[in-house]
C-alpha positions as CSV (number, residue, x, y, z in Angstrom):
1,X,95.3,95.7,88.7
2,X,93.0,93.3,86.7
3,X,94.0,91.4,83.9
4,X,92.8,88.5,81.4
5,X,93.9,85.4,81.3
6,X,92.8,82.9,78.6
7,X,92.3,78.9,80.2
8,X,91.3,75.9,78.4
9,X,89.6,73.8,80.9
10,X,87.2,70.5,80.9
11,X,83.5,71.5,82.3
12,X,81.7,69.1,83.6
13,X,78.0,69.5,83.2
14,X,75.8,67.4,85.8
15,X,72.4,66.1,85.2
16,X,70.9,69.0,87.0
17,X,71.8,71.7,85.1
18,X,70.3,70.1,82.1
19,X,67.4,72.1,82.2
20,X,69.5,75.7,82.1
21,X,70.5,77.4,78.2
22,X,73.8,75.1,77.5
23,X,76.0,78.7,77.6
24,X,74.5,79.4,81.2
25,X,75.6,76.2,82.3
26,X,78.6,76.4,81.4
27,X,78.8,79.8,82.6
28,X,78.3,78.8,86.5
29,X,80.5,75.8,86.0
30,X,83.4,77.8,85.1
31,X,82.7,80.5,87.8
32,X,81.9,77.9,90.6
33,X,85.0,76.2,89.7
34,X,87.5,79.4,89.6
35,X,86.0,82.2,91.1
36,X,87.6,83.3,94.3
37,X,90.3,80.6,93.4
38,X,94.3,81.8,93.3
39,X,95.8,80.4,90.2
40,X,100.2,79.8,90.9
41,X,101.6,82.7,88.4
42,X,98.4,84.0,87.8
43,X,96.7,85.3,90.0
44,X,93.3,85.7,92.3
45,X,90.1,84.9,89.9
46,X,87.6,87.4,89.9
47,X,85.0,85.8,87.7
48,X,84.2,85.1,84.0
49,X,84.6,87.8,81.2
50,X,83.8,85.6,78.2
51,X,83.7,82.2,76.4
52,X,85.7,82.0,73.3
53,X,85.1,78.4,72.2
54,X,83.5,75.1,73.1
55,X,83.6,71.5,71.9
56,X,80.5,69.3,71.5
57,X,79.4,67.7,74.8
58,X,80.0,63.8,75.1
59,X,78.2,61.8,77.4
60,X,80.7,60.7,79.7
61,X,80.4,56.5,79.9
62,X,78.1,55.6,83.2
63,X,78.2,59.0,84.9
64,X,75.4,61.1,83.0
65,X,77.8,63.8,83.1
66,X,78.5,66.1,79.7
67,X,81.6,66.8,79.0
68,X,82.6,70.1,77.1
69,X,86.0,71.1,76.5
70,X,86.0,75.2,77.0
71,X,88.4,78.2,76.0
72,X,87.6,80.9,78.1
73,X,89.1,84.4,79.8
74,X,88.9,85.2,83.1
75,X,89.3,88.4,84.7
76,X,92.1,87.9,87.4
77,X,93.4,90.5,90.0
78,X,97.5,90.8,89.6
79,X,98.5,94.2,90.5
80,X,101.7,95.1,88.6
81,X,105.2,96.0,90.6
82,X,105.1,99.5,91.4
83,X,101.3,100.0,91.0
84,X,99.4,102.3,93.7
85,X,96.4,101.1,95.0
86,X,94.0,101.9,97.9
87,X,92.7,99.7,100.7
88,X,92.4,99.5,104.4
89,X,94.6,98.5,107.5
90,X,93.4,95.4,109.4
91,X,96.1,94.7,111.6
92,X,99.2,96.3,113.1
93,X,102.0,94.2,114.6
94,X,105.7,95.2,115.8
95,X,106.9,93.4,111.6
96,X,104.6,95.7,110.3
97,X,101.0,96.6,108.9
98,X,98.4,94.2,107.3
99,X,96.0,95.6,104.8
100,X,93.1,94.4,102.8
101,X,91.2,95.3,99.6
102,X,87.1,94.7,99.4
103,X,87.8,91.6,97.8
104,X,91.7,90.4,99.0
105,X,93.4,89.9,102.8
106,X,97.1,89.0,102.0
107,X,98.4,92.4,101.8
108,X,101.1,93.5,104.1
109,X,103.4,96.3,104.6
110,X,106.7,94.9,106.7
111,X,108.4,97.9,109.1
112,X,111.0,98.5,106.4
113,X,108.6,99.8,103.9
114,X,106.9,102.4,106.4
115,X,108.6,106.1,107.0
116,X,111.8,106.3,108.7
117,X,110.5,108.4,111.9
118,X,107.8,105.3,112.0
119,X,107.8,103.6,115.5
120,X,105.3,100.9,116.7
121,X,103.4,101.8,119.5
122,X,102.6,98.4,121.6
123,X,100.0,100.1,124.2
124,X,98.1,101.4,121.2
125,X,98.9,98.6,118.9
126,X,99.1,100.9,115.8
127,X,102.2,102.7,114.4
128,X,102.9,106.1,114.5
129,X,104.2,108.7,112.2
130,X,106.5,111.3,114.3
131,X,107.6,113.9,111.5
132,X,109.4,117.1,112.7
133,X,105.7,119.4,113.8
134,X,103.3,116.8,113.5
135,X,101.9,113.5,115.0
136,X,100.3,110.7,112.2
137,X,98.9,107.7,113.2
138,X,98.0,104.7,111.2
139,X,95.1,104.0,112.7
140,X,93.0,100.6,112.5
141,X,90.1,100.3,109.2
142,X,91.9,103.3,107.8
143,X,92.1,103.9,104.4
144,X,95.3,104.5,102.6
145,X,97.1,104.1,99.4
146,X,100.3,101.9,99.1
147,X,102.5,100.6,96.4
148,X,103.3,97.0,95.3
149,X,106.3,95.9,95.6
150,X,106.8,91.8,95.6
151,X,104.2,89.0,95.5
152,X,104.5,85.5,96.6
153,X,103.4,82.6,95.3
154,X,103.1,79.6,98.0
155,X,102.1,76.2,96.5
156,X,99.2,75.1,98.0
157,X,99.1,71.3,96.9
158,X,99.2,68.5,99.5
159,X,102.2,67.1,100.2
160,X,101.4,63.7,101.5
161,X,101.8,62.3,105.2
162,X,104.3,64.4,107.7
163,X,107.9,63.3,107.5
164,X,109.9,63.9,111.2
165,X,111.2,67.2,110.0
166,X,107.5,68.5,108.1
167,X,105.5,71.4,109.1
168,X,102.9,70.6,111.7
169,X,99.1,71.4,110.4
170,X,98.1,75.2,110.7
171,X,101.3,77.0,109.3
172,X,100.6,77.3,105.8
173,X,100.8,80.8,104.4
174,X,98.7,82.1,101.9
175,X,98.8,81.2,98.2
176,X,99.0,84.6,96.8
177,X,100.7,87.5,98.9
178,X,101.4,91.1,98.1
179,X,104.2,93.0,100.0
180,X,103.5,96.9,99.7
181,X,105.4,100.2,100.4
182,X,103.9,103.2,102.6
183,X,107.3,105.2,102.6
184,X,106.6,107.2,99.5
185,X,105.1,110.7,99.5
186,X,100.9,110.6,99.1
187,X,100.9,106.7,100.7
188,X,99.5,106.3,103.6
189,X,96.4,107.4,105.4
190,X,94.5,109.1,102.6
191,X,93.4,111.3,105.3
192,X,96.5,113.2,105.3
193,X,97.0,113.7,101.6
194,X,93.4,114.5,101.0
195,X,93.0,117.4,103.3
């Protein structure tokens, strides 16, 4: 679920921070900078784990800025295919269920990964289990345990002015999404497992 990455990144260090330990500095450079931040392949990045190396800082010409040149890791969440992990429904729609982790929204379970007997019930706005002597529903802020089974990566970089045949403003997608799988036994609600 977590992994680390090594970058090598320029860190800028403004006048301000002068008075901080040179490591600290750097530190919440680096974590103001990434943290929180979805890198394309990468993944979501958590925070820093360590810093491996650093250049002398040079005065950058006119600006007052430092300028250090950094290797560092970073611990980044990038679940694996296949992985189980728990979290919690936060929407249910007729395509399917959307579920989020403490720390990550852009999770969701489409209708073909949920149980067979699974219908979508529009007056509750949930979906319901119906197996052969019992009644399970997914209900909303629920926790249960799915399993990864794609993620996409959606470039978020500006494109430039609209052309005629563009995307109008408000339809991106998210830059890092995880499609997951109910439909195996002990996913689901961990209510019904647990028991």
């Amino acid at each position: 679920m977590f992994i680390l990455t090594k970058i090598a990144d320029l860190v800028q260090i403004t006048p301000q921070d002068f008075s901080k330990n040179s490591k600290d500095a750097l530190e919440d450079n680096i974590n103001a900078k990434y943290a929180n931040k979805v890198i394309q392949k990468i993944g979501l990045c958590i925070c820093l784990w360590d810093i491996l190396w650093t250049s002398e800082g040079l005065i950058g010409h006119g600006t007052g800025l430092v300028n250090v040149n950094v290797e560092f890791r970073l611990v980044v969440f990038r679940p694996f295919k296949g992985e189980v992990l728990v979290g919690r429904i936060s929407s249910s729609t007729q395509e399917g269920i959307n579920l989020r982790t403490d720390f990550f929204d852009d999770i969701f379970v489409p209708f073909t990964e949920l149980p067979d007997e699974a219908t979508y019930e529009p007056q509750e706005g949930l979906w319901v289990w119906r197996d052969e002597d019992q009644v399970l529903y997914y209900d909303m802020y629920e926790t249960v345990r799915f399993q990864v089974v794609t993620e996409e990566w959606h470039d978020q970089t500006p494109t430039g002015p609209l052309g005629v045949n563009d995307q109008p403003e408000g339809t991106t997608s998210a830059p890092y999404l995880i499609t997951a799988s109910m439909k195996g036994p002990g996913l689901g609600c961990c209510l019904w497992w647990d028991e």
